[in-house]
C-alpha positions as CSV (number, residue, x, y, z in Angstrom):
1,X,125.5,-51.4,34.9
2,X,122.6,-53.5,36.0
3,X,121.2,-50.3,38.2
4,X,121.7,-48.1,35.0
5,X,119.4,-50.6,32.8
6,X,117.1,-51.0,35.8
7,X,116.7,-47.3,36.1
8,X,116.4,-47.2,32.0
9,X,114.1,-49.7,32.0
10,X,111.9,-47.8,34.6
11,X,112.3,-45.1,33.2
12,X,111.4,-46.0,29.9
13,X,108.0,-47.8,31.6
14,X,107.6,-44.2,33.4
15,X,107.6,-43.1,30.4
16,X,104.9,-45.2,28.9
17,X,103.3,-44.9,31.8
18,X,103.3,-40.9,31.8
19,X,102.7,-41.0,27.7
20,X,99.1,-43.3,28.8
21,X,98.5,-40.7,31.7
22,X,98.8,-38.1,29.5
23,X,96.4,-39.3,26.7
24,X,93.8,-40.5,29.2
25,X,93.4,-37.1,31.1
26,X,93.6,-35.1,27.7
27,X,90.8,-37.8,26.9
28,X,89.3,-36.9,29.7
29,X,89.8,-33.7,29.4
30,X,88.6,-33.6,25.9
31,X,85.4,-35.6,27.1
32,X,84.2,-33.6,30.1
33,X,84.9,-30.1,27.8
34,X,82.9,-31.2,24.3
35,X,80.2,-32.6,27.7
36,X,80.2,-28.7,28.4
37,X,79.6,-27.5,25.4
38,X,76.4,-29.4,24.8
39,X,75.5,-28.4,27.9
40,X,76.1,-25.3,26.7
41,X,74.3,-25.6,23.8
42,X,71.3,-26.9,25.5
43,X,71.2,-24.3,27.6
44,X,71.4,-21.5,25.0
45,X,68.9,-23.4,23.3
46,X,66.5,-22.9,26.3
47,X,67.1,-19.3,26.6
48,X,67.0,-18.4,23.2
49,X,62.8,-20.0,23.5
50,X,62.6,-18.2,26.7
51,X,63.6,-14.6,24.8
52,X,61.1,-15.8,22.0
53,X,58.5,-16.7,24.6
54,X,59.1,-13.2,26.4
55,X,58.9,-11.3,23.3
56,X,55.7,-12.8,21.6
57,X,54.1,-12.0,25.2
58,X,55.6,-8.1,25.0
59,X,53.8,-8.1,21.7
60,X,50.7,-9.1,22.3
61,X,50.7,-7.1,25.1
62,X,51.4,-4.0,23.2
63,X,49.2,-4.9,20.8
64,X,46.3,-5.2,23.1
65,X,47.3,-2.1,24.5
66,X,47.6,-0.1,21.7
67,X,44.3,-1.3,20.6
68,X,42.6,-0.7,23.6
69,X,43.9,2.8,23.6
70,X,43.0,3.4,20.1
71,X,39.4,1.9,20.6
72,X,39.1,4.4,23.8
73,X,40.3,7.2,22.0
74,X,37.6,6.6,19.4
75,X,34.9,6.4,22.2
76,X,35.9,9.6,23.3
77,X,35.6,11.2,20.2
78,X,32.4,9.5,19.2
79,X,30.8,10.5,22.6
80,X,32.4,14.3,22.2
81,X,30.4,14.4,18.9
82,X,27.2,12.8,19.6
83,X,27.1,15.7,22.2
84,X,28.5,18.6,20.9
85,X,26.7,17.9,17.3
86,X,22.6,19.0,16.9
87,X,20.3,16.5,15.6
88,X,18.9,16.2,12.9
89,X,15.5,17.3,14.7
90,X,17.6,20.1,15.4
91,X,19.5,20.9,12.6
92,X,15.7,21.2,10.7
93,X,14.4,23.6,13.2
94,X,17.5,25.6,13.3
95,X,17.6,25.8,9.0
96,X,13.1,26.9,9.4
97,X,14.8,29.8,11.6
98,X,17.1,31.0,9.2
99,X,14.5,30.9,6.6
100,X,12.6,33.6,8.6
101,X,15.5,35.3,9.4
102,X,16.5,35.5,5.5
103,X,13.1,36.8,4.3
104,X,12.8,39.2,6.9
105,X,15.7,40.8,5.7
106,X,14.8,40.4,2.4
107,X,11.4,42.3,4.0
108,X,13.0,45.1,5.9
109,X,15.6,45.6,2.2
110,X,12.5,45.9,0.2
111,X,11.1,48.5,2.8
112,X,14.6,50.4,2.5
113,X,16.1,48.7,4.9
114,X,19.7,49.8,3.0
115,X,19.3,53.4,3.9
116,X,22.3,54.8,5.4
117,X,21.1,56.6,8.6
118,X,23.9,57.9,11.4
119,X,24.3,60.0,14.1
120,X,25.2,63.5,13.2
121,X,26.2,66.7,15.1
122,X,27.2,67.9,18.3
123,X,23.7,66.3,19.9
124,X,24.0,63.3,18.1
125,X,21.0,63.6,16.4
126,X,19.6,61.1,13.6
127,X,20.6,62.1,10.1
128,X,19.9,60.0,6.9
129,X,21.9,60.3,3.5
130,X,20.1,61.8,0.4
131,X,20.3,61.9,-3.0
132,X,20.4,65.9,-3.8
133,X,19.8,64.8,-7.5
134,X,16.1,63.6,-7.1
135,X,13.0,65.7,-6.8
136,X,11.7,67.1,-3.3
137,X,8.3,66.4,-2.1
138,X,5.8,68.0,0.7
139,X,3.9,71.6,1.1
140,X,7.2,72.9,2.6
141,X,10.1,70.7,-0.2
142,X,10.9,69.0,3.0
143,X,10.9,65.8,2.1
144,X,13.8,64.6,-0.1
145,X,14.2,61.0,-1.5
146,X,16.9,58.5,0.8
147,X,19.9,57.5,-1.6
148,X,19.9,53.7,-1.1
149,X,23.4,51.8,-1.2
């Protein structure tokens, strides 16, 4: 009976001895895990401001980009229409020519520039509408007045 309360009593101290074991490595445990996670946390932490950082950079970039295509494309534009555009120098002399033009037409209308002359016949010859209604003039009536349009 002695060995059995020997043994008992070891056992019990194994006991206490396994109970300690067990809370210091689930302290341990517990400590090196919640170490981890702030590890962790740190380390999220950094590469949350290293996204941040990256992306700020992306957008300035794309902003600097986008403006300088925008100010080119406007260059281009501005260039294609300085060149392509007259001048006003231009613009004058080209509105004095169209002056002329307009009352030289209004000259050759007034000289019966509306009459309607064509090409009749087999030989092609030129022919000239009349107006059969109005009076004939000449030694020979030959000469009939032009219906104007």
């Amino acid at each position: 009976m002695a060995h059995q309360q020997s043994a008992e009593d070891s056992l019990s101290q194994l006991k206490t001895h396994t109970q300690g074991i067990d809370d210091i490595v689930r302290d341990e445990i517990r400590r090196t895990m919640v170490e981890e996670f702030l590890g962790l946390g740190e380390e999220c932490k950094r590469a949350t401001q290293a996204l941040q950082s990256i992306k700020r950079a992306a957008n300035i970039r794309v902003a600097l980009w986008s403006a300088g295509v925008m100010a080119i494309s406007i260059g281009m534009a501005v260039i294609i229409l300085w060149r392509a555009l007259p001048t006003k120098t231009e613009i004058g002399a080209l509105r004095a020519e169209r002056d002329r033009y307009s009352a030289t037409v209004a000259e050759l209308e007034h000289r019966g520039g509306r009459i309607d002359l064509r090409r009749c016949g087999a030989k092609a010859r030129l022919c000239v509408r009349v107006d059969p209604k109005a009076a004939v003039f000449g030694e020979h009536r030959d000469y009939f007045l032009v219906q104007e349009n």
